[in-house]
MIFILO-876694 format. One line per field, with one value per residue (C-alpha): residue number from 1; residue in three letters; y, z, x. Coordinates in Angstrom, 2 decimals, always signed. Layout:
REM MIFILO-876694
nr NUM/...
rest ala/...
y Y/...
z Z/...
x X/...
This chain:
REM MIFILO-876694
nr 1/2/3/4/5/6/7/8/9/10/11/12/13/14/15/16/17/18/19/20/21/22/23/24/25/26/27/28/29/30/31/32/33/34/35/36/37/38/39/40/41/42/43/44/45/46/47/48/49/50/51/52/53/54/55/56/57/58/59/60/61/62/63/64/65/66/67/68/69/70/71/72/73/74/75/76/77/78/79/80/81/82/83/84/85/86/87/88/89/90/91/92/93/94/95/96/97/98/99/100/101/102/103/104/105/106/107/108/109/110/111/112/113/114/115/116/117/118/119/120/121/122/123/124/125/126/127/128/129/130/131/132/133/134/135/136/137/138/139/140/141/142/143/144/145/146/147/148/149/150/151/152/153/154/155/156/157/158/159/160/161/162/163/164/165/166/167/168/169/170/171/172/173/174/175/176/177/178/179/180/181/182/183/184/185/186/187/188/189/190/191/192/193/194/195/196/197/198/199/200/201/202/203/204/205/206/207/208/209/210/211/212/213/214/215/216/217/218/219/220/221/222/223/224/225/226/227/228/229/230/231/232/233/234/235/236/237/238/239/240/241/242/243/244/245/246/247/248/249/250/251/252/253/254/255/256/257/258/259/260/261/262/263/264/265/266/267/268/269/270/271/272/273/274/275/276/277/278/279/280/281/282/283/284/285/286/287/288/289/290/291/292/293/294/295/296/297/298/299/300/301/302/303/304/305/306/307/308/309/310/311/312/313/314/315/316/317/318/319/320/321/322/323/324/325/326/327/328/329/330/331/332/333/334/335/336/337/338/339/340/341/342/343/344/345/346/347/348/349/350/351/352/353/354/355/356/357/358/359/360/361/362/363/364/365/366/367/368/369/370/371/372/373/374/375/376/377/378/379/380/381/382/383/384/385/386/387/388/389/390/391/392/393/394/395/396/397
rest unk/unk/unk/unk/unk/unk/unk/unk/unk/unk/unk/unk/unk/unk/unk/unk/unk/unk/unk/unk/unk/unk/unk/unk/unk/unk/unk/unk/unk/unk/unk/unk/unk/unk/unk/unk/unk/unk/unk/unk/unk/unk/unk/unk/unk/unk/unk/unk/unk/unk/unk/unk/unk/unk/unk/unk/unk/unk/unk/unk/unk/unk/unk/unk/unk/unk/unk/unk/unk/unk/unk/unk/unk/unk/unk/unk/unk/unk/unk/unk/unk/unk/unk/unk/unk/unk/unk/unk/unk/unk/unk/unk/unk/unk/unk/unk/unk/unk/unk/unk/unk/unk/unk/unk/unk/unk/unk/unk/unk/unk/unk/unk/unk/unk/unk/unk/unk/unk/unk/unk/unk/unk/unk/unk/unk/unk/unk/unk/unk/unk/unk/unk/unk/unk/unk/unk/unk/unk/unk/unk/unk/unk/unk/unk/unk/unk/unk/unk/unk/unk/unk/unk/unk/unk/unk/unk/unk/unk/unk/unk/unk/unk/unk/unk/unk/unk/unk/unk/unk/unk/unk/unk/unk/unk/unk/unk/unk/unk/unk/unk/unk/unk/unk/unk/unk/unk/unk/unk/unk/unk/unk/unk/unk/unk/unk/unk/unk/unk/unk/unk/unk/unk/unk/unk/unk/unk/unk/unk/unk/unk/unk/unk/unk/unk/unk/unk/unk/unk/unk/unk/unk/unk/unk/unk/unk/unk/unk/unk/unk/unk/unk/unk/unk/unk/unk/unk/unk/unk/unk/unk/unk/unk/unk/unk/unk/unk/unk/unk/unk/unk/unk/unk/unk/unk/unk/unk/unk/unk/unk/unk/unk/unk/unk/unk/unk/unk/unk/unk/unk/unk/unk/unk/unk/unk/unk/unk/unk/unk/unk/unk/unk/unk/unk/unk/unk/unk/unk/unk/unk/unk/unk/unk/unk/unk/unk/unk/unk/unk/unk/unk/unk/unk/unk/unk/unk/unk/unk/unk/unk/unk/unk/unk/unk/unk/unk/unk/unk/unk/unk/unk/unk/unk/unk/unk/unk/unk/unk/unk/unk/unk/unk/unk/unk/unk/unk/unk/unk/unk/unk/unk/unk/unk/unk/unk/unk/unk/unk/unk/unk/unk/unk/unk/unk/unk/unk/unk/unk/unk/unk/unk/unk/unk/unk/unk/unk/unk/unk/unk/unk/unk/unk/unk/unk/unk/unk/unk/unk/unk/unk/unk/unk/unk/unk/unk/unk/unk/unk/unk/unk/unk/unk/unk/unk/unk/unk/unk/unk
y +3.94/+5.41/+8.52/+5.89/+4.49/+8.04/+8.46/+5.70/+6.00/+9.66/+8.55/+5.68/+8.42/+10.72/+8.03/+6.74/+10.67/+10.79/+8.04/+8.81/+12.34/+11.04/+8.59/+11.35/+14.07/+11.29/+9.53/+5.79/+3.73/+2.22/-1.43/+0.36/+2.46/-0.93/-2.59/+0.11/+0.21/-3.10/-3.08/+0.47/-1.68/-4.76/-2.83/-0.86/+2.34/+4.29/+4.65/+8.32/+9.71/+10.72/+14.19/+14.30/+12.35/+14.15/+13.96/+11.75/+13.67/+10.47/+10.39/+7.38/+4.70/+5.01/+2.26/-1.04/-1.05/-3.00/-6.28/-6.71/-8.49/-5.59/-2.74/-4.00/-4.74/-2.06/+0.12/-0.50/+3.02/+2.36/-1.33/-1.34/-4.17/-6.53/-6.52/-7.95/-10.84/-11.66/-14.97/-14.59/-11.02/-11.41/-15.11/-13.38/-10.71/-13.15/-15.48/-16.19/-17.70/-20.02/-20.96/-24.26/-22.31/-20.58/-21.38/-22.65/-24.86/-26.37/-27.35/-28.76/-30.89/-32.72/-33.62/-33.97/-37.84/-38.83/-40.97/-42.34/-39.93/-40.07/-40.44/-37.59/-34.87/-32.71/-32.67/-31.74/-29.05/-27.64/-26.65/-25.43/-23.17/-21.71/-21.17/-18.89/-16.32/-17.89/-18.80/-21.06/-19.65/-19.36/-22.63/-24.45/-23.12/-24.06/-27.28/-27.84/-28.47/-31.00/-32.82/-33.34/-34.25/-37.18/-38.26/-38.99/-40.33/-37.29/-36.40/-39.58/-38.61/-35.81/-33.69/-33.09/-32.05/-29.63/-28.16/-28.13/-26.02/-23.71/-23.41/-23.18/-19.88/-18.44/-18.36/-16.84/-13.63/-12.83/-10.80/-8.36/-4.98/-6.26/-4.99/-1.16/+2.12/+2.81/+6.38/+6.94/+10.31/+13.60/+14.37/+10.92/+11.29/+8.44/+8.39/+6.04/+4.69/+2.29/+1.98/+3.90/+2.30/+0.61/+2.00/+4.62/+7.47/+5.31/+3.62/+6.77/+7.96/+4.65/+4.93/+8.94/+7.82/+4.72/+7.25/+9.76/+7.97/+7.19/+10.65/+11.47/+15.06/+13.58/+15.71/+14.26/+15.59/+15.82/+15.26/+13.88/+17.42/+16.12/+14.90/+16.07/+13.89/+12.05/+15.02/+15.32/+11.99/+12.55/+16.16/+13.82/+11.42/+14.27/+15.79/+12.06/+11.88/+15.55/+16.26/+18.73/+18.07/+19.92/+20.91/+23.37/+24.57/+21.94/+20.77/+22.09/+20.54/+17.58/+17.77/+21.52/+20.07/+17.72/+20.43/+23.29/+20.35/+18.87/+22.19/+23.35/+19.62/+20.06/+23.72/+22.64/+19.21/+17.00/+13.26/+12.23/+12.94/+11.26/+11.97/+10.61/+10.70/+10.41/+6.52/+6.13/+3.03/+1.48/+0.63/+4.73/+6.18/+9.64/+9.24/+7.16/+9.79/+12.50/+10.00/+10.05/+14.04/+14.27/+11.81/+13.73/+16.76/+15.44/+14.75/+18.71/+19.73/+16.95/+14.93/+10.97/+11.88/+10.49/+7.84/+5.23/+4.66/+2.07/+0.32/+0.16/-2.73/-4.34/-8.05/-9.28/-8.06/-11.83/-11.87/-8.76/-7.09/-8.94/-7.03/-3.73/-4.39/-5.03/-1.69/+0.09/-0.81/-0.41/+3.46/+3.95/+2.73/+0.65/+0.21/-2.18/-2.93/-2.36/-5.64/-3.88/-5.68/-8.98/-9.58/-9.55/-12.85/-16.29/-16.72/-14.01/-16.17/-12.88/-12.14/-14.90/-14.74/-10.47/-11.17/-14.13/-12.92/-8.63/-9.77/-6.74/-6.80/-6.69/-3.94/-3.27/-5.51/-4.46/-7.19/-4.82/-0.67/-0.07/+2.23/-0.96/-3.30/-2.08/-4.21/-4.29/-7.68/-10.61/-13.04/-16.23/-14.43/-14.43/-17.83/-18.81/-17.17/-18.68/-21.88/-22.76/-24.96/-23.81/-25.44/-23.94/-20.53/-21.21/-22.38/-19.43/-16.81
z -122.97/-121.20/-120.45/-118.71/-116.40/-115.10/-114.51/-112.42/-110.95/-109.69/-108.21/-106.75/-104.84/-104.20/-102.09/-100.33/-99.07/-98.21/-96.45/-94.38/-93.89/-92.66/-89.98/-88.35/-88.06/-86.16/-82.74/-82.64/-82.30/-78.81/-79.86/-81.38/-78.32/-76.04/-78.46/-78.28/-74.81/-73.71/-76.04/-73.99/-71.01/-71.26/-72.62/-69.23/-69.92/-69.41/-72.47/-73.47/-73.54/-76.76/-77.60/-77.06/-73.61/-70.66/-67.59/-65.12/-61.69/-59.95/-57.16/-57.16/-54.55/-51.35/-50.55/-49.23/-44.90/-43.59/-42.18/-38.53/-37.79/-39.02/-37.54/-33.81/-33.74/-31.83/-32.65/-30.37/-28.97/-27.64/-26.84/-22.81/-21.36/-18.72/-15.79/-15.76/-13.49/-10.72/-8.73/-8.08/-6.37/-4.19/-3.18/-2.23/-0.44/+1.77/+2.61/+5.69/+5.00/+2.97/+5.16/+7.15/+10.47/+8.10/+6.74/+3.44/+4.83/+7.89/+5.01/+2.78/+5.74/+5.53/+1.93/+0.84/+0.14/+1.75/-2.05/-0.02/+2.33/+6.05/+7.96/+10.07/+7.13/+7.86/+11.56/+10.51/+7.96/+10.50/+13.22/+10.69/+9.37/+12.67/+13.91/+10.98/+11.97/+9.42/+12.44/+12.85/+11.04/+7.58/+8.60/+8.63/+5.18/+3.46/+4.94/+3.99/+0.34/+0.81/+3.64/+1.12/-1.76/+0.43/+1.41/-2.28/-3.23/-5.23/-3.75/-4.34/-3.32/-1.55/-4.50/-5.44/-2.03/-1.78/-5.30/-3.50/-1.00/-3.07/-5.19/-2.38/-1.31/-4.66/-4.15/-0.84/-1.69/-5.47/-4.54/-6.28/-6.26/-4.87/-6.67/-7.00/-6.51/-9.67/-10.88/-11.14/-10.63/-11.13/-8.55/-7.18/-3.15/-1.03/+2.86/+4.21/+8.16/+10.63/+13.79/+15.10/+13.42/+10.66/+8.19/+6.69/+6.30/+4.02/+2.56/+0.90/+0.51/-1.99/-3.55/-4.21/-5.90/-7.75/-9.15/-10.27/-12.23/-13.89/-14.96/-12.42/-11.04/-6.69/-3.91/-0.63/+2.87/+5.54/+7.80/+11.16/+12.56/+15.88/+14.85/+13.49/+12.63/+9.87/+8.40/+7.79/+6.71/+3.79/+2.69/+2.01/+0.09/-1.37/-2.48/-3.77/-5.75/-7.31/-5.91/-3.99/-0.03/+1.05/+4.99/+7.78/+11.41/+14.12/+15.87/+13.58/+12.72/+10.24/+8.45/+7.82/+6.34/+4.34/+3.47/+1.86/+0.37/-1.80/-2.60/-3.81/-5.34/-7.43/-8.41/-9.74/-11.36/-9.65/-10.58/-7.09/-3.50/-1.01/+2.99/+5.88/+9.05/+12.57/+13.97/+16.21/+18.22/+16.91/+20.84/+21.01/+20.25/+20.20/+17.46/+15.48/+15.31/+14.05/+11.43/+10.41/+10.67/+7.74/+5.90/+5.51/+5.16/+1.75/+0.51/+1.06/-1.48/-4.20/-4.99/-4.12/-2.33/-0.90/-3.49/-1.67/+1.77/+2.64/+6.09/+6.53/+8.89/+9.76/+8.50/+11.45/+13.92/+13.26/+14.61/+16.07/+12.55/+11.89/+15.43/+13.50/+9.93/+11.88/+14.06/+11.19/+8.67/+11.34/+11.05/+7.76/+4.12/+3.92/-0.13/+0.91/+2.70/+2.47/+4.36/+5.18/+6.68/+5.37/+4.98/+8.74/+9.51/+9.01/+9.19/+6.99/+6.91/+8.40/+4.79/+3.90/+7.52/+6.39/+2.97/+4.33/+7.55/+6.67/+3.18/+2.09/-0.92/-0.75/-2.58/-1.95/-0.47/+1.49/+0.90/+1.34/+2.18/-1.40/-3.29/-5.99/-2.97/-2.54/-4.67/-6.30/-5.20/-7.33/-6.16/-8.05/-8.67/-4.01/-3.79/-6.36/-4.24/-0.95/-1.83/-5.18/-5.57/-6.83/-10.45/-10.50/-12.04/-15.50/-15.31/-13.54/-15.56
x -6.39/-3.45/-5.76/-8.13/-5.70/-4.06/-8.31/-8.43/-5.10/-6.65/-9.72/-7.67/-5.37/-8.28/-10.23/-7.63/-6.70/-10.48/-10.59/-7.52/-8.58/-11.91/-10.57/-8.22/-11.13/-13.68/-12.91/-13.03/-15.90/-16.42/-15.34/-12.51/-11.47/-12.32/-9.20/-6.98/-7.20/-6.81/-3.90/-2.26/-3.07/-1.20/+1.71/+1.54/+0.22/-3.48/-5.38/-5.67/-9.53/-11.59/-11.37/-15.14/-15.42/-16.56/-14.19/-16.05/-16.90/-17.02/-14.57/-11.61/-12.93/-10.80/-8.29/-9.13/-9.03/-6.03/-7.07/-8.25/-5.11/-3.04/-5.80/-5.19/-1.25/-0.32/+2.63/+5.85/+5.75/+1.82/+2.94/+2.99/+5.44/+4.51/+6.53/+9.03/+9.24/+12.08/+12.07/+15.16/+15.63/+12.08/+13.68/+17.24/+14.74/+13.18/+15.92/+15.55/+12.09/+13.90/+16.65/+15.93/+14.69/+12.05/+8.94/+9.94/+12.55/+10.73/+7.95/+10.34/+11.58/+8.21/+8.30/+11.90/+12.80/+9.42/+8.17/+4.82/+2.65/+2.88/-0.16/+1.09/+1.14/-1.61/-0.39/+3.10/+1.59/-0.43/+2.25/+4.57/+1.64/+0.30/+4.21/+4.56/+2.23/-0.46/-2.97/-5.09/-8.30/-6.01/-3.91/-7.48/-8.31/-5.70/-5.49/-9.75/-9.19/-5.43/-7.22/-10.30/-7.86/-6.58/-9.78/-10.64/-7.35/-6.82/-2.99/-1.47/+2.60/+3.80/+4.31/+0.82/+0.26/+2.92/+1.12/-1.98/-0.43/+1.29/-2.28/-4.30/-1.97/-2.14/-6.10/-6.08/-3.24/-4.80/-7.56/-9.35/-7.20/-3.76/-0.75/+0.64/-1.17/-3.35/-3.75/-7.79/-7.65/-5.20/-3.93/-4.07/-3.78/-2.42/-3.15/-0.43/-1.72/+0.22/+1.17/+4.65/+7.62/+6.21/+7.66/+5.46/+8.18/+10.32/+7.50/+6.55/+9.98/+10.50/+6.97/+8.02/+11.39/+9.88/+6.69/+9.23/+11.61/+8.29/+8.22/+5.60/+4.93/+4.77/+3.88/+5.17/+3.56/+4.86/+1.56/+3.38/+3.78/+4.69/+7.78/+10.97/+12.62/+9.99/+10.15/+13.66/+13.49/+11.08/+13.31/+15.77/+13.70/+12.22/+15.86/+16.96/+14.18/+13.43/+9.92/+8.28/+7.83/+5.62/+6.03/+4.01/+5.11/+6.36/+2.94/+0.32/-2.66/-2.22/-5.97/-5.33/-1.38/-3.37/-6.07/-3.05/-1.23/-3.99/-5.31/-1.58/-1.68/-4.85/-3.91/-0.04/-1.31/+0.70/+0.22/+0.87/+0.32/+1.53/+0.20/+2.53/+0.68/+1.69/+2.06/-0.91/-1.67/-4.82/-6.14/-6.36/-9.98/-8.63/-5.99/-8.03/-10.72/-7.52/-6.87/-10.61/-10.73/-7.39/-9.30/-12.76/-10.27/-8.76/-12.60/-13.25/-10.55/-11.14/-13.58/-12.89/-9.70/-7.76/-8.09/-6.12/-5.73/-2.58/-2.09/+1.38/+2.12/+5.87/+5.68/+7.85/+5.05/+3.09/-0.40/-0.64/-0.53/-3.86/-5.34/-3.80/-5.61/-8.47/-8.76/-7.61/-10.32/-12.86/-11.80/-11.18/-12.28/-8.64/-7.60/-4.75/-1.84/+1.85/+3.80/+7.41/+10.17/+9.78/+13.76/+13.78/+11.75/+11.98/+8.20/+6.21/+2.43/+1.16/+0.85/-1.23/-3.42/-3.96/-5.33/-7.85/-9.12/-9.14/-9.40/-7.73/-5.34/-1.38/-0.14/+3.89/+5.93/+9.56/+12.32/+15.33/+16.30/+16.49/+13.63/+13.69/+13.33/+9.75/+8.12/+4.50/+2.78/+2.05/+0.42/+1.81/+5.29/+5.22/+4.15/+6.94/+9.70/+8.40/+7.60/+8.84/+12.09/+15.08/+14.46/+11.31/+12.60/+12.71/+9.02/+7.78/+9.65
């Protein structure tokens, strides 16, 4: 008997060695591998592979897109500012519109502690309008739509009509293409055209100083050969603000100046060029025709150029300034105007009569001798220093 049980004993070991030998030569059955890894995963680690599985060739699925919302924030360094808005400075510019001679404050005379409207509004509008260089064709427009408003009861108190006005301005001065020079092309070339002493010299003397703290490459040149002294003028603007001048013999031809310029221009990559000409009254046929002959010049050398030409015209001129825009455009394809000056008046509606009757954008504005006082128009942000109150600041900012 005891022989028996060291028998079975035996076979008892010897199967249960089998057995264990068995499970450690064969890999797991799926549902086994399936347990075992579920079990790896929740205690946070990869299940290992069967000896005898293939490694897959398929390639790991790429990571989910961000969404929209994150795709199109843009980064700060590609995130361009606005700029930056000041009521304030423009308003200190043109002070003396504001002052009670001016046209702000002979306006606000009509309003100011009047609750109910006088039947002699319009009238009063109307003189102060046409006495501030606005004339009479822009005084009537803007007048059209407030005299229609009390017609239907639609101004009921003198402050809706005063924002009438102000809106009604806003229309006329935000045209298409108003605001600062914009660079379509490389070089971009700028033809600058006025009358003597309106202020084209420093004009592009600012615009040079403003463009190349911008980090612009600017050409100035000096195209008023007859003239000394606008040329030492712009070597000095040129000097102040680190760009090339670019200057011929006293009295040559200024489309040939133009003509070497751009061609030096287009073969240096400047950014910017900017053309002075000679100051040419616009009641003489045979300047205007030079003017025209630099202007098919700069097409020669480049293609579309020059890409913006800019009537420069003194804002304390009044109505003949509208005469000048008109003259002017009749010669050449006009991109704009440049208003300088307009610290020195009390009236300043030229500015509204030029972009109504010419209909030709305002694109710099001169409210001081500074570079910085050359400002790029805005609509609203002119109206809102000319006719907004002095409260109105926060609002408009």
């Amino acid at each position: 008997m005891n022989a028996a049980i060291i028998v079975a004993t035996v076979a008892l070991v010897a199967a249960i060695l089998w057995l264990a030998l068995r499970k450690t030569a064969l890999p797991e059955a799926p549902e086994d591998l399936q347990r075992i890894g579920a079990a790896k995963r929740r205690a946070g680690t990869r299940p290992s592979a069967p000896a005898t599985q293939k490694k897959s060739s398929t390639r790991p699925k790429p990571a989910s897109p961000p969404q929209a919302t994150e795709a199109l924030e843009p980064t700060g360094a590609h995130r361009q500012a606005p700029r930056a808005r000041d009521i304030d400075g423009l308003r200190r510019g043109m002070a003396k519109m504001r002052e009670s001679g001016g046209i702000f404050g002979r306006l606000k005379d009509i309003f100011v502690g009047k609750k109910e409207l006088d039947p002699r509004l319009l009238d009063a509008l109307e003189e102060v309008l046409i006495t501030s260089d606005v004339g009479t064709t822009t005084t009537a427009r803007l007048l059209e739509s407030i005299r229609d408003g009390l017609a239907k009861n639609q101004l009921a108190d003198s402050e809706k009509v005063w924002g009438a006005l102000r809106e009604r301005a806003t229309e006329l001065l935000d045209l298409p293409g108003g605001g600062g020079i914009r660079e379509e092309a490389t070089p971009t070339v700028v033809l600058m055209v006025g009358v003597n002493g309106a202020g084209k010299t420093t004009t592009i003397g600012k615009l040079a100083t403003k463009f190349s703290e911008q980090g612009k490459k600017v050409m100035i040149v000096a195209g008023d050969t007859f003239r000394a002294a606008a040329v030492q003028q712009l070597q000095a603007w040129g000097n102040r603000a680190g760009c090339e001048v670019f200057t011929t013999k006293e009295g040559a031809d200024p489309a040939s100046v133009v003509f070497e310029a751009v061609t030096k221009a287009v073969a240096e990559k400047h950014d910017i060029v900017l053309c002075d000409t000679a100051g040419r009254l616009h009641t003489k046929s045979n300047l205007m025709d030079e003017i025209r002959k630099v202007h098919r010049t700069a097409q020669k050398v480049l293609d579309g150029a020059p890409h913006e030409v800019l009537l420069v015209v003194d804002g304390t001129t009044g109505q003949n300034a509208i005469q000048q825009a008109a003259e002017f455009g009749n010669a050449l394809p006009l991109t704009g105007i440049v208003l300088t000056k307009l610290d020195g008046t009390a009236k300043g509606g030229v500015v509204l009569a030029i972009a109504n009757e010419q209909r030709l954008p305002v694109r710099y504005i001169g409210v001081g001798e500074r570079a910085q006082d050359l400002r790029d128009f805005d609509a609203a942000e002119f109206v809102e220093a000319l006719l907004g109150g002095n409260d109105d600041d926060a609002r408009a900012a």
